[in-house]
KOLNUTOR-967668 format. One line per field, with one value per residue (C-alpha): residue number from 1; x, y, z. Coordinates in Angstrom, 3 decimals, padded with zeros to 6 digits. Layout:
<atoms>
seq <- (NUM,...)
xx <- (X,...)
yy <- (Y,...)
zz <- (Z,...)
</atoms>
This chain:
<atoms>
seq <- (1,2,3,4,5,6,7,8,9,10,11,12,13,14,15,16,17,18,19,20,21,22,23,24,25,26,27,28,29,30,31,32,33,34,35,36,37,38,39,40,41,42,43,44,45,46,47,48,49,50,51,52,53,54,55,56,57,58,59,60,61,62,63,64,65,66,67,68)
xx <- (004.250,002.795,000.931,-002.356,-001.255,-000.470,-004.097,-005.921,-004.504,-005.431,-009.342,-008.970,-007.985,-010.707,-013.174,-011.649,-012.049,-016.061,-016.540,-015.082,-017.545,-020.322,-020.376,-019.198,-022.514,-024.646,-023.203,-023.270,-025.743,-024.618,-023.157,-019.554,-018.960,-015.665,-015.317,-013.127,-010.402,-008.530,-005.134,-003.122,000.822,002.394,004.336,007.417,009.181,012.455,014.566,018.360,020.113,018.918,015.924,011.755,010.297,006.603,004.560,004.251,000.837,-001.318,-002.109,-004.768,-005.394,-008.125,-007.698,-010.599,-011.261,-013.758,-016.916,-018.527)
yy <- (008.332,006.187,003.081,005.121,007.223,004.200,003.072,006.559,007.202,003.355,004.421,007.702,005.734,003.606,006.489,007.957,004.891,004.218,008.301,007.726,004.357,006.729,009.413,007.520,005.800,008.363,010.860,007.928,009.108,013.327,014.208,015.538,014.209,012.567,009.136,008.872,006.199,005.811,005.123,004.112,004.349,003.245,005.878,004.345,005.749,006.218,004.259,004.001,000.650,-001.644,000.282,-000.314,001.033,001.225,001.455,004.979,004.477,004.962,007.927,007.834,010.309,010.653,010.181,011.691,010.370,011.507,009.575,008.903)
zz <- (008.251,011.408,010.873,011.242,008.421,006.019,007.081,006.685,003.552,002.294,002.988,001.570,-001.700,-001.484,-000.875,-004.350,-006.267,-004.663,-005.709,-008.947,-009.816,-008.440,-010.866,-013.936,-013.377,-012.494,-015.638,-017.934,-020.390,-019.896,-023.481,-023.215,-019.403,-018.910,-017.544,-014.083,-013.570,-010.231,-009.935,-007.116,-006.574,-003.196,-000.842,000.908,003.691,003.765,006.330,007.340,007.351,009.567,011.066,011.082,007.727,008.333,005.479,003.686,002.809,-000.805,-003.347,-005.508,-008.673,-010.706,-014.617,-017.159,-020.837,-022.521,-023.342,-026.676)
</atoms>
């Protein structure tokens, strides 16, 4: 993945989490709607020995519970 990539994929994360704050709010008093959590793990690239490893970049996922 090119540094552009790592970048993109950082604000794409960030759009997720923003999203996910969004509608938790705005569906906080709908019976049965499930509350959003984001969570992030990093993507590394795989290098050989003794070579540049840019960064790989971030994933983000989307984890309901349900509300009360």
């Amino acid at each position: 993945m090119s540094i552009f990539g790592a970048a993109v994929s950082g604000m794409n994360a960030e759009t997720n989490w923003l999203s996910t704050i969004a509608q938790n709010i705005a569906n906080s008093n709908t019976t049965g709607y499930k509350t959003g959590a984001a969570e992030f793990a990093s993507l590394i690239d795989q290098a050989s020995a003794g070579s540049y490893q840019a960064g790989g970049g971030v994933v983000a996922s989307i984890a309901l519970t349900l509300s009360a």
